[in-house]
Each structure stands twice: as C-alpha cells, then as structure tokens.
C-alpha positions as CSV (number, residue, x, y, z in Angstrom):
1,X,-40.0,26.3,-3.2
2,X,-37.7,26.9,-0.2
3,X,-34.2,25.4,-2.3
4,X,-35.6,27.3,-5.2
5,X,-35.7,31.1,-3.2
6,X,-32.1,29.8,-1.8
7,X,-30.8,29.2,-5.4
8,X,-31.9,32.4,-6.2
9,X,-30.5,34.1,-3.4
10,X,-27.4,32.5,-4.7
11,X,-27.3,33.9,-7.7
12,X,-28.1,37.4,-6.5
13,X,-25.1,37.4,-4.6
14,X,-22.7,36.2,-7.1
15,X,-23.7,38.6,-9.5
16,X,-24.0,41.5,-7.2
17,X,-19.8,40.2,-6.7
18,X,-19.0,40.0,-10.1
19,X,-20.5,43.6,-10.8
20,X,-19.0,45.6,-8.0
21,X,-15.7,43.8,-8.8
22,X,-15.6,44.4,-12.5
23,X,-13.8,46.9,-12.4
24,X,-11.0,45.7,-9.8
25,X,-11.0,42.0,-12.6
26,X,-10.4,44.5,-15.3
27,X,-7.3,46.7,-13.6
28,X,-5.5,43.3,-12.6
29,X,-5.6,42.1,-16.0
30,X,-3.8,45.3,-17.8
31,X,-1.4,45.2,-14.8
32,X,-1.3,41.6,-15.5
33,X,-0.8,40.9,-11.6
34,X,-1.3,37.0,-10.5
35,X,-1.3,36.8,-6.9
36,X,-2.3,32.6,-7.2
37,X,-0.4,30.0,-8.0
38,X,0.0,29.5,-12.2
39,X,-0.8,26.0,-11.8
40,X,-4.7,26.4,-10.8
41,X,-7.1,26.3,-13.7
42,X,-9.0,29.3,-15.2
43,X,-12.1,28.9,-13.2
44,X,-10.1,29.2,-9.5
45,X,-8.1,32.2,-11.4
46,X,-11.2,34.2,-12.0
47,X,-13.0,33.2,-9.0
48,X,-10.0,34.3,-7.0
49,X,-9.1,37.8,-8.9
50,X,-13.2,38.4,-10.0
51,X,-14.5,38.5,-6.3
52,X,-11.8,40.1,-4.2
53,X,-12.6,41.6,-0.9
54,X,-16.5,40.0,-1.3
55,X,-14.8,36.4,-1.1
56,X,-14.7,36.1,1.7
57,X,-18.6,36.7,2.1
58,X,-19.1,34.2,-0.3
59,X,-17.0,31.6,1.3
60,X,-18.8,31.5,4.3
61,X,-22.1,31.5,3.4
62,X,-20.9,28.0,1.5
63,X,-19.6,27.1,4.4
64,X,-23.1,27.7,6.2
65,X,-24.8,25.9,3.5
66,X,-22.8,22.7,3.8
67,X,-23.1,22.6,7.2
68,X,-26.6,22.6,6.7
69,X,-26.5,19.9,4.2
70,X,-24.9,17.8,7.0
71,X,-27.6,18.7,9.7
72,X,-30.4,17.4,7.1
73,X,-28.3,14.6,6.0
74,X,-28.1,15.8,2.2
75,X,-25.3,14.5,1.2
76,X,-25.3,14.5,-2.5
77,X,-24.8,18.3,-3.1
78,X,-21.8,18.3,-0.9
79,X,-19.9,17.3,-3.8
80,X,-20.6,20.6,-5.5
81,X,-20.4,22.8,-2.2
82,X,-16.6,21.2,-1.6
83,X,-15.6,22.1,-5.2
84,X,-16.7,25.8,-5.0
85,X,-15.1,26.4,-1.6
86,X,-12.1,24.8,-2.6
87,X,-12.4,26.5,-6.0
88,X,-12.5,29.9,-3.7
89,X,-10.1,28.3,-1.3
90,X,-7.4,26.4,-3.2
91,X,-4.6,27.1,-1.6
92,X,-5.5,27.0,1.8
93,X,-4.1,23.0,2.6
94,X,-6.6,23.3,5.8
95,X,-9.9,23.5,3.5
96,X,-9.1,20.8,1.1
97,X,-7.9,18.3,4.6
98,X,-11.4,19.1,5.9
99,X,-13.4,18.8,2.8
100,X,-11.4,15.1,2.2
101,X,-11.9,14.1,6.1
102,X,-16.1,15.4,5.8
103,X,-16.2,12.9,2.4
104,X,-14.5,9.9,3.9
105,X,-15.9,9.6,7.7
106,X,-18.5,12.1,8.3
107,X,-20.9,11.7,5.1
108,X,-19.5,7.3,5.0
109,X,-20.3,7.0,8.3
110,X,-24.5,7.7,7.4
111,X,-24.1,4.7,4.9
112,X,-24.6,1.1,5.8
113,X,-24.3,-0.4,2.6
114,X,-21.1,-1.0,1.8
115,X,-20.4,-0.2,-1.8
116,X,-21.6,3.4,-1.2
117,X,-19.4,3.7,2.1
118,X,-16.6,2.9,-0.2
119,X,-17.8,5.3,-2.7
120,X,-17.4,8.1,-0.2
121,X,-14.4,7.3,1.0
122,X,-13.1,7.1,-2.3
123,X,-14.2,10.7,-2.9
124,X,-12.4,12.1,-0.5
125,X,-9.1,10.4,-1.7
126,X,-9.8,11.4,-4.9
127,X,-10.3,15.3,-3.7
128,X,-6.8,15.4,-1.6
129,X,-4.3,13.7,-4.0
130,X,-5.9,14.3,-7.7
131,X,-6.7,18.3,-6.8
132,X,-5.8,19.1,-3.2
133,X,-2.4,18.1,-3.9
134,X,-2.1,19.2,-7.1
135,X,-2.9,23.0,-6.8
136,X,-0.6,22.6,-3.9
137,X,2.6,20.5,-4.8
138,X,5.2,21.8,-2.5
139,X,5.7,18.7,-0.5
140,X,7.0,20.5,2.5
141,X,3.9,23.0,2.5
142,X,0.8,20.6,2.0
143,X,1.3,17.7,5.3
144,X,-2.1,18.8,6.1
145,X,-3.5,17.0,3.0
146,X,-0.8,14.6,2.9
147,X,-1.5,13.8,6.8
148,X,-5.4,13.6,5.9
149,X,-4.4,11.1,3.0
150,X,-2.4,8.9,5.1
151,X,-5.3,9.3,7.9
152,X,-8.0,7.9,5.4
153,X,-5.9,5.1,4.4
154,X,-5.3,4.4,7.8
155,X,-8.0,4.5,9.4
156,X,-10.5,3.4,6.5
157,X,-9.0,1.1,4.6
158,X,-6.1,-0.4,7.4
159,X,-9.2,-1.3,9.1
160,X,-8.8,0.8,12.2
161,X,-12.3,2.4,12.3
162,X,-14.2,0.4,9.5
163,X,-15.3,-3.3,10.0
164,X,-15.1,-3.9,5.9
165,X,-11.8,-2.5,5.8
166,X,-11.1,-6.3,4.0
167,X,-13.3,-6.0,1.2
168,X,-12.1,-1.9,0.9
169,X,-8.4,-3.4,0.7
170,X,-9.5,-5.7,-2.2
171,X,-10.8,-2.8,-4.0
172,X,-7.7,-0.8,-3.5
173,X,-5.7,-3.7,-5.2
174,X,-8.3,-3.8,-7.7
175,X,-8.0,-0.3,-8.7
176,X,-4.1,-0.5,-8.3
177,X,-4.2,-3.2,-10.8
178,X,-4.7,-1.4,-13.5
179,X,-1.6,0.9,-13.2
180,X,1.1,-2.2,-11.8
181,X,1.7,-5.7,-13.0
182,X,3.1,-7.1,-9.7
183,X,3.7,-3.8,-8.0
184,X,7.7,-4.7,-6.8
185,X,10.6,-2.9,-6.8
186,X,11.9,-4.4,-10.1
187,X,8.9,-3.3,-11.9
188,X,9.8,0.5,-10.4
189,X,12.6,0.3,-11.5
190,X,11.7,-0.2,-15.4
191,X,9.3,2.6,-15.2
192,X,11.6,5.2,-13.6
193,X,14.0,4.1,-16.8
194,X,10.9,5.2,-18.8
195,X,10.4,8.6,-20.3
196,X,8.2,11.3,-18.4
197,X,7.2,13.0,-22.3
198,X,6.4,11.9,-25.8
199,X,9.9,13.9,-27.0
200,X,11.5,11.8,-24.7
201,X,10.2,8.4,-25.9
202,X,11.1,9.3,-29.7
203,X,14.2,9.9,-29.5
204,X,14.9,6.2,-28.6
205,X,15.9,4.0,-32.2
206,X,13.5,1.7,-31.7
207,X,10.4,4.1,-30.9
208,X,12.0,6.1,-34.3
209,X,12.4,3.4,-36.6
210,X,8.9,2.5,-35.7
211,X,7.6,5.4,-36.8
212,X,9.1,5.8,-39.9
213,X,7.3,2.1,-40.8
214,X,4.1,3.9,-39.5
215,X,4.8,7.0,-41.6
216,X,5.9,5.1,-44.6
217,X,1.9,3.7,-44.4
218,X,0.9,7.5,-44.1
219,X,0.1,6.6,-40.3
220,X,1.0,9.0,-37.3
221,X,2.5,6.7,-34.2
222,X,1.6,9.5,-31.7
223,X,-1.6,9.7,-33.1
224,X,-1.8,5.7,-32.9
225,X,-0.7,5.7,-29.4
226,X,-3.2,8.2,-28.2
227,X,-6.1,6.4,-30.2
228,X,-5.6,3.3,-29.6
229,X,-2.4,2.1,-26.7
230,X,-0.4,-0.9,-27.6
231,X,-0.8,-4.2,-25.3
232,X,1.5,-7.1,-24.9
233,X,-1.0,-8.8,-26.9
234,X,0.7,-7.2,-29.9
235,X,4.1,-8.8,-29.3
236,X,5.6,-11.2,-32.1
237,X,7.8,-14.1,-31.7
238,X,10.7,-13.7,-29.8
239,X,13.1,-13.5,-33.0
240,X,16.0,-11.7,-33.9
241,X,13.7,-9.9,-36.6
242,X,11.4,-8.9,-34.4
243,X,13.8,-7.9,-31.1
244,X,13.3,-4.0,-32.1
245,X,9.7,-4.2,-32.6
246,X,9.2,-5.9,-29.6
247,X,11.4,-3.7,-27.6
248,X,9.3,-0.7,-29.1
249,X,5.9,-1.7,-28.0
250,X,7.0,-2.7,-24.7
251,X,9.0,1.1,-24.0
252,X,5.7,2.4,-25.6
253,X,3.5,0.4,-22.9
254,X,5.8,1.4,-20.2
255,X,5.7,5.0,-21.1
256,X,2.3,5.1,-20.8
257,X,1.7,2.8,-17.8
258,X,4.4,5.4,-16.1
259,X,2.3,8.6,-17.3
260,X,-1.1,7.0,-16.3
261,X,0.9,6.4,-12.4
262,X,1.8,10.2,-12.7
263,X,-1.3,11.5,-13.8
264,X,-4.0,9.6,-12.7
265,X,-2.4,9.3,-9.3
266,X,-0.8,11.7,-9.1
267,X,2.3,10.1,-7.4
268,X,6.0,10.4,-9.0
269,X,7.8,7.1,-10.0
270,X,11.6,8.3,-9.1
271,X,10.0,9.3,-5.3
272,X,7.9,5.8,-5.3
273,X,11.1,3.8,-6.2
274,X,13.0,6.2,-3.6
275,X,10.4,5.3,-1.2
276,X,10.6,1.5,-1.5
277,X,14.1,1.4,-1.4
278,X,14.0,3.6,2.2
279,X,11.2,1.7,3.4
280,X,10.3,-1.4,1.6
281,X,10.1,-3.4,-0.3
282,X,6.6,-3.0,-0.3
283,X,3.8,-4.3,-3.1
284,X,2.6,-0.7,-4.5
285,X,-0.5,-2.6,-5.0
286,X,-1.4,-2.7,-1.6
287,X,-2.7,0.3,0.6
288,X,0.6,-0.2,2.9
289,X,2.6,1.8,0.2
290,X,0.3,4.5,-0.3
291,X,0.3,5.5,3.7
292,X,3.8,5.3,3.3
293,X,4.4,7.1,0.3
294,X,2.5,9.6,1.1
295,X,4.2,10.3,4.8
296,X,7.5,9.8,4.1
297,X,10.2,12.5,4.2
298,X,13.6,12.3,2.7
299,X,15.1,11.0,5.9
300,X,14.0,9.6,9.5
301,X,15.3,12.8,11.4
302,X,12.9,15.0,9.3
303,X,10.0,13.3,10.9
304,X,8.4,15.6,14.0
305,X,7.3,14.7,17.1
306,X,4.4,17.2,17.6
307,X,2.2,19.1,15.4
308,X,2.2,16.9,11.7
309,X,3.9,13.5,12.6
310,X,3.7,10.9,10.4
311,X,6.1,8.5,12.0
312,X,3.1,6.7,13.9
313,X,1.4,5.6,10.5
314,X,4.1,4.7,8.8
315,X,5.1,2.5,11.8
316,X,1.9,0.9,11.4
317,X,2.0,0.3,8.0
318,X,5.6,-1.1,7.6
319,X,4.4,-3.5,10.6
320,X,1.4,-4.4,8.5
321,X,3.0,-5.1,5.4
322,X,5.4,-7.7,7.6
323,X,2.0,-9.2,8.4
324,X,0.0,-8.9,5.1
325,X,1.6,-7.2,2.7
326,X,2.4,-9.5,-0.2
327,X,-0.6,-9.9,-2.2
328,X,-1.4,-13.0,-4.9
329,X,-4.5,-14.1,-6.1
330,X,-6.5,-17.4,-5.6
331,X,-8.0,-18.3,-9.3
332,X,-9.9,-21.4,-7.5
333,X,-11.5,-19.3,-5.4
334,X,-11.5,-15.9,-7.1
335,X,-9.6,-13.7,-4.2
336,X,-6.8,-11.8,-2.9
337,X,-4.3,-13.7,-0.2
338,X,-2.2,-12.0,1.7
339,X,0.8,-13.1,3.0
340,X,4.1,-11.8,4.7
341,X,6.5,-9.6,3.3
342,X,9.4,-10.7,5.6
343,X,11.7,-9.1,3.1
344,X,10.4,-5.3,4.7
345,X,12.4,-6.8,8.5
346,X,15.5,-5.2,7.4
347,X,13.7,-1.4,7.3
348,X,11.3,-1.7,10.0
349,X,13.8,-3.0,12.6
350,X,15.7,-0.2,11.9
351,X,12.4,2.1,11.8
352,X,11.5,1.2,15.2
353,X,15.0,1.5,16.2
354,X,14.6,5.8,15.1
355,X,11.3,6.0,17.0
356,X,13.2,4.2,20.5
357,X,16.6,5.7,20.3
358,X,17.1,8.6,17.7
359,X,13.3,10.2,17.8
360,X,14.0,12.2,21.3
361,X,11.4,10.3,23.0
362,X,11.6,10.6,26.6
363,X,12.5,6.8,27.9
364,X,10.2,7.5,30.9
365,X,7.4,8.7,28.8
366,X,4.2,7.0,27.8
367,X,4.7,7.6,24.3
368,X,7.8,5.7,24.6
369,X,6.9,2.9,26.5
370,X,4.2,2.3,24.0
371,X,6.5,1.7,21.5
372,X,8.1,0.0,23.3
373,X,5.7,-2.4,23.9
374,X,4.4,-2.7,20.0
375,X,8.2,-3.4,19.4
376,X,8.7,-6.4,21.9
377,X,5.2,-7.9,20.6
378,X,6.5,-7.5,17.2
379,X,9.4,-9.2,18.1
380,X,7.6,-12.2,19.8
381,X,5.5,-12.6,16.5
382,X,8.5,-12.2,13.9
383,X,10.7,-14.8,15.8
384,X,8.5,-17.3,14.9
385,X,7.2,-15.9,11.3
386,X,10.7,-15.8,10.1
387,X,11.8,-19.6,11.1
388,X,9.0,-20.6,9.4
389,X,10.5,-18.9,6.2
390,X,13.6,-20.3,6.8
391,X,15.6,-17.5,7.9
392,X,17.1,-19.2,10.5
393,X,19.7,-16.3,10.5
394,X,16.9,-13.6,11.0
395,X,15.4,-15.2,13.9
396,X,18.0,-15.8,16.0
397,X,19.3,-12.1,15.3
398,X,16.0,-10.9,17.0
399,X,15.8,-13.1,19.4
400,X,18.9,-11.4,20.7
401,X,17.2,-8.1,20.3
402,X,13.9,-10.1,22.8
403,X,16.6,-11.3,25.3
404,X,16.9,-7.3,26.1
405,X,13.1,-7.8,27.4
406,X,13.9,-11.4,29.4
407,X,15.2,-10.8,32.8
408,X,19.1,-11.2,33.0
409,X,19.0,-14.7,34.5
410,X,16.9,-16.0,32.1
411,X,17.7,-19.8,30.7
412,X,15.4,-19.8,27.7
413,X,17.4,-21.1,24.8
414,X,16.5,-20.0,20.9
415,X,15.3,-23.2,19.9
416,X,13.2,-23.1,23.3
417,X,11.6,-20.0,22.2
418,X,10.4,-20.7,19.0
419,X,9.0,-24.0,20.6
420,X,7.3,-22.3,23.4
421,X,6.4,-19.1,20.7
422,X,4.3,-22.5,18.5
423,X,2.8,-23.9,22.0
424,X,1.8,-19.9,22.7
425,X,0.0,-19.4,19.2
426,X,-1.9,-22.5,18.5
427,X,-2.2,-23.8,22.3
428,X,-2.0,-27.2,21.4
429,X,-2.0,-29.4,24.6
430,X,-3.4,-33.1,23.5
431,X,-1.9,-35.7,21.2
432,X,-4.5,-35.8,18.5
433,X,-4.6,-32.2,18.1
434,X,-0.7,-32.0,17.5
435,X,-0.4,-34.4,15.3
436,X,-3.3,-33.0,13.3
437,X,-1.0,-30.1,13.0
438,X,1.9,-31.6,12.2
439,X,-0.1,-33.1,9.3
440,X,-1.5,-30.0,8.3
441,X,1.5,-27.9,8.4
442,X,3.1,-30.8,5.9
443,X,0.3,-30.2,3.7
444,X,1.3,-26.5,3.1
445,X,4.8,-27.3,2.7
446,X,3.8,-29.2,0.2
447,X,1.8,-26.5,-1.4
448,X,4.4,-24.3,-1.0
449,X,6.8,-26.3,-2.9
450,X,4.3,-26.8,-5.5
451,X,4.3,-22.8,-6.0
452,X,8.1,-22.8,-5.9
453,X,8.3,-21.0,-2.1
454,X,11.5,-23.3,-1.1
455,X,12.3,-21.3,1.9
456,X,8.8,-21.6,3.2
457,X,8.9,-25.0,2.4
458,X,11.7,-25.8,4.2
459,X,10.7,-23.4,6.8
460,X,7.7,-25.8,7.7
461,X,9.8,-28.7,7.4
462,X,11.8,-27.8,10.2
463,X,9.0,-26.5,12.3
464,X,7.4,-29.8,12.0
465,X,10.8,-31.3,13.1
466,X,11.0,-29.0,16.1
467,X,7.2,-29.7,17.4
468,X,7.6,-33.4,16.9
469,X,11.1,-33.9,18.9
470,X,9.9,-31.8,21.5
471,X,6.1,-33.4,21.4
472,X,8.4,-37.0,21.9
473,X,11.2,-35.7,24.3
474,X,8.2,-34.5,26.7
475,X,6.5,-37.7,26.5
476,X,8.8,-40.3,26.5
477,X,7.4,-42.1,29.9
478,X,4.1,-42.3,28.8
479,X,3.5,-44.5,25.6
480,X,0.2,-43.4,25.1
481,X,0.8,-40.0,24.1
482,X,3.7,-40.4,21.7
483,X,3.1,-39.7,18.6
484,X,3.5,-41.8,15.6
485,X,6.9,-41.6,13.4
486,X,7.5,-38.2,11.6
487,X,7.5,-40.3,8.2
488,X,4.4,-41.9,8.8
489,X,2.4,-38.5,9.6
490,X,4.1,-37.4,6.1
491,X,2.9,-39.8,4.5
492,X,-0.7,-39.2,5.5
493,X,-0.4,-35.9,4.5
494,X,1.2,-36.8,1.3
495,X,-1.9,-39.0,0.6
496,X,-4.1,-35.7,1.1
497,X,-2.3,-33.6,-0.8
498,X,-2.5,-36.1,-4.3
499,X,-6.1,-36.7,-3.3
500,X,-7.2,-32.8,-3.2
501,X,-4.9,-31.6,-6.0
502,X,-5.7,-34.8,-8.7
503,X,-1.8,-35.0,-9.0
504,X,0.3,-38.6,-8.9
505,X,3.4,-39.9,-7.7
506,X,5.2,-38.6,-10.3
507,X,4.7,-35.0,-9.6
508,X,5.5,-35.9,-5.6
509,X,8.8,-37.0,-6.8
510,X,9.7,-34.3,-8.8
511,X,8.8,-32.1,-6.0
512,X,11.2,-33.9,-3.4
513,X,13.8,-34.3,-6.1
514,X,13.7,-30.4,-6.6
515,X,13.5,-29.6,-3.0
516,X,17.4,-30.8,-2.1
517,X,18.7,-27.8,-4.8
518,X,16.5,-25.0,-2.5
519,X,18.0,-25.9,1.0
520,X,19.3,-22.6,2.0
521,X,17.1,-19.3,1.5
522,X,17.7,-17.5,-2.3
523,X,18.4,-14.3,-0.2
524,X,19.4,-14.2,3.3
525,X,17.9,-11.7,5.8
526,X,18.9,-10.2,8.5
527,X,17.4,-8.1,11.4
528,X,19.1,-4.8,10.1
C-alpha cells in the first residue's frame, strides 16, 4: 500500500508539471527554440522543454527515491530511476559518471554470485558509453564519463578491486568476439578501409554488379543484407569467376562488422586504429584496449596531472597487456590463455619515459618516485620476458636502461643478470629441481615450435643453455651435483612430449628440420 500511495504521488506531480508548463511547451515550439543538444531523443526533448523551472523539483525527489532504494537494498528499480534522471539530466557528464559508478560497485558489491555481479557491472558500462557518451560526444567535454569508463574497466574487470576479475575478463573477450576476428592491428586496418554508410558501400563495382544479379532475380541486396547478413560461409571457390563475388560478400561482411563496432559500441574505427598505432599494438579483444581507448588523448602532453588524469590507467593497462595481453584459446580445455604482448615494449618504454621526464613530475615527489619504482620492477621482469622471446636485442637495450638503478661500481654483466633474474623467479637451489626445469622448459619449446612461435622457441632454447652452463660452471668440484648432458635431458623431454601429444618421430624431425630457417626473430624489437 505504501509503494502504491508513492506511485501516486508520482504521478500527481508529474502532471501538476506538465499542466502549469503547457503553456511555456507550447510558446517554445512556435518560436521553435532548442536549448538541448539535437542529438538526444524525443523523450529527453520534451522532458527537458515540457517541465522547465519545476525540473529541478522533479530531479531531486528521484534523486531521494534512489537513494532510498539503496538504503533498503532495492536494487532492481534503480534501473528505471537512473534512466529518468538522466533522461532529465543528460547532459550533465557528472549524473551519468555517478549513475554508471552506483551500477558497477555500489549495487555489484551486494551480490555474491558471480554472474549477477557481472550483470551489474555490465550495466553501468552499457549506461556510460552506449547513452552517456552518446548524448555527449565531445570528447574533450565528457572525461568524466570517459574517466568512470576507464575506472570500471580498471578496477572491475583488471582485477584491482574484484577477486573474479579472471572469469569477468573471459566474458569481455567473449562479448568482444562477436565484433573482431583476432582483434590486431591488421584487422583495423581493413575495417577503417570499409565504408561508414550503405551509399558508400554501393558505389564499389563489385557491391554494384552484385546487385544488378540480385535485381535481375527481382531481389533488393539492401533489403537482403538487412534481412539476412552474409557470412564467410557463403564464399565460393577461390576462382577467377568467382574473385568479384567473393570480394563482394567479404566488403559486405566488413561493412557491417565495422557498423556493428560503431554502433553497438559505440567506439570509432579510424580513432581505434589511431589508438593502437600510439599505444599498441594491443588485442581489441581484450579489456587492455578499452581502458586505453577510452583515456587516450591525441598526444602524451595533453594528458593532466590533477583534476581528470588518465595517464595512471593507461600506464597500467599498457603494463598489463606486456604481461597478458595476447589472447588464444585452448580447444582441449575449452579457455582463454593469455600470454605476452612483447610487441606493446616499444610504446610503453616510451610511455613511462613521458610520466618520468616530460610529465612535470617533481623528481623529489612521491608520485614520482612511485613511478619510478613500477618502472625499475618492470624492467627487472621484462629483461628476462624478452630473452625468453628471443629478443636478444631488446633485453640488453633495457638492461642498460636497469644499469641506471645499479650502483656505479656495479660488475653484474648482462648475461649475469638474466641468470640471476631465472635463480630470482623460480628459486631453484637443488639439482633435481633444476633439471626438472630444464626439462620442462624443453617441453614448451617444443610446444612452441609445434604452434609455429620460433622466437619463443628459440628463446627457451637458449635459456636452457644459459641455466645449464651456469648450473655446471658452479658445480664443477662436486660430481654429485652436476647435471646430466644437455642432450640427454632433451631427450627425456622429447620422449614426453611424443608420449602426451600421440605424435612420432617423424613429426619431431620435421619440427627440428624447420627450426634452423626461424633462428633470428621475424621482427626485431627494440626498447624504444
């Protein structure tokens, strides 16, 4: 009985509004006089011009009502309440932030089970980029929503406040599967080549001779493409008869997988594949690219220092993609793996060298030395990563950038380092457990060849070759702890592999015979 008096009270005051302000709705539409923004849709246009002065009135007592709905833990209308203030509110950048930040922590944090945490946080994603950010697209003008965005992803799905940030990553890619095929920079670059509009995508001869053999079978190819989208399962053999009906289904499927990016989330190809080429690469299937995206400016300068600074996230996420931000998909087991994407060094190194050197930080501040300190770990850590890919180049580059951290006497050679750096990360100490390693690390190089990752295979190779020279060197007085011959450990790990994978000789050899033309990295790095 109480919600039902409430309800009524509502609708009292809302038309008591629309009364005394009939006459003020009727005035502004012979004047014709549109003080909000032409892109908000008819309901925010009357609710904005119909109420005048009163709206204000109206807005707060929503405001009261939702925070009441909080107190009594009633979440479920809150969806409603944060559409009608924003509705009366839309282009206030503050309201929609809030509304976004109340969906994904406050109203998430009262659920234990998982999928409706995720449902929440979803929400509020959902509110800030497919409305908040549309009825305010000046990208200069709305870093409060973009700043919430970036602090959902962040926080939420990066895993900095939510212990199944894992599984929520997963159902990002999920989600982000639908809209990229392998979500690189090559793939960006064929839909920024594809048209924004249907006018567009006609005027190419292949899209037009296709529809003249539609309309010669009194079909409409719009009207086809709308109904019913073409897939790749619609291809024909790869023949010179076929080459412009081929290349018209595929531009058709482009043109739609680039409107679905634009519409559905809402983010703009040409500033995605701007994006990845200032800060990436980066796998646009991953939640790295999306905190980037959304908090990047046009150049490092243009990022602040106080007030809305997004320079902090997307430091974190560039870092994280190094770590994690390759994606691929186990079909044995039936997940994600995540893997490094050493190809981002280049960019971050010179990221972190803005925030140290060009951001204005104070050298004696806290803020710098923090950075400071995130950079020299990083360092430590990507020494090591990047041997094992083989970019022998690349680690000794930052190893010269670490040497700025070792005091000026130091004798700790580069080969030295990336021993000690092994020793650090696996603390391996007795004979058994090294060579248990050693065998192990062969197996993955093996695995890695299989999948055609040459640098990581050789990578591993000459880690193994490192560990065991040093392992013997240290040892050499004391025959006990020697380990056996590096071809003999191999060999044991050869055995596993054939045994796990079902494969025979004949698939090892092919593998070793292949390995000799992949020596050197396809593409060299470098630190900057």
């Amino acid at each position: 009985m109480k919600k039902l008096w409430i309800r009524l009270g509502f609708i009292f005051v809302a038309a008591c509004l629309l009364v005394f302000n009939g006459k003020g709705l009727r005035e502004s539409k012979k004047s014709s006089v549109t003080i909000l923004p032409n892109n908000l849709p008819p309901s925010m246009q009357v609710a904005g011009v119909a109420l005048g002065p009163l709206k204000g009135l109206l807005v707060d007592i929503l405001w009261w009502r939702s925070e009441r709905l909080m107190d009594n833990k009633e979440f479920f209308e809150a969806i409603q309440l944060a559409d009608w203030i924003t509705s009366l509110q839309p282009t206030y950048p503050s309201v929609w932030s809030y509304q976004g930040f109340n969906f994904a922590f406050n109203i998430s944090h009262n659920f234990s089970d998982f999928d409706e945490r995720w449902n929440w946080i979803y929400e509020g994603i959902k509110l800030l980029r497919n409305k908040g950010l549309k009825y305010n697209p000046d990208w200069d003008k709305n870093r409060d929503i973009r700043f919430e965005l970036v602090h959902i992803f962040y926080r939420k799905v990066e895993g900095v406040s939510d212990k199944e940030s894992k599984r929520f990553q997963d159902l990002w890619t999920l989600e982000m599967l639908k809209y990229f095929n392998n979500g690189n920079r090559k793939e960006l670059e064929v839909l920024a080549r594809s048209p924004k509009t249907f006018e567009e995508l006609f005027k190419k001869p292949e899209i037009k001779l296709l529809a003249e053999q539609y309309k010669a079978q009194d079909r409409d190819l719009r009207t086809e493409i709308e109904a019913r989208p073409p897939t790749y399962s619609q291809l024909k053999p790869n023949t010179r008869e076929n080459f412009q009906y081929n290349k018209a289904i595929v531009g058709i499927i482009d043109f739609l997988r680039r409107r679905a990016i634009e519409t559905d989330l809402n983010m703009d190809v040409d500033r995605m594949l701007n994006t990845d080429i200032e800060y990436g690469p980066l796998d646009w299937r991953t939640h790295h690219a999306q905190i980037i995206y959304w908090g990047a400016v046009k150049s490092y300068d243009e990022f602040l220092l106080n007030t809305v600074n997004f320079s902090e996230y997307i430091r974190a996420a560039m870092l994280s993609s190094f770590y994690n931000g390759k994606v691929g998909f186990s079909e044995k087991k039936d997940y994600f793996i995540r893997s490094h994407n050493i190809e981002i060094l280049p960019k971050l190194h010179k990221f972190f060298d803005f925030l140290l050197y060009k951001s204005g930080l104070d050298e004696e501040s806290k803020e710098f030395k923090r950075v400071d300190k995130i950079h020299k770990d990083f360092l430590e850590r990507a020494i090591v990563i990047t041997y094992t890919y083989n970019q022998i180049e690349a680690s000794r580059e930052l190893f010269e950038h670490y040497e700025l951290y070792l005091p000026d006497n130091h004798n700790v050679t580069f080969e030295q380092y990336v021993m000690e750096g092994f020793n650090r990360s696996l603390k391996i100490e007795n004979t058994t457990a090294r060579r248990s390693f050693l065998e192990a690390t062969f197996f993955k190089a093996f695995q890695d060849a299989a999948r055609g990752d040459w640098d990581r295979y050789h990578g591993q190779l000459k880690i193994i070759k490192m560990i065991h020279t040093y392992h013997q060197k240290k040892n050499r007085d004391i025959p006990s702890k020697l380990l056996p011959p590096l071809k003999d450990i191999a060999k044991a790990a050869k055995k596993s592999y054939l045994k796990s994978t079902g494969k025979d000789e004949g698939h090892f050899s092919k593998l070793e015979s292949q390995a000799d033309k992949f020596r050197t990295p396809k593409k060299k790095l470098t630190s900057h």
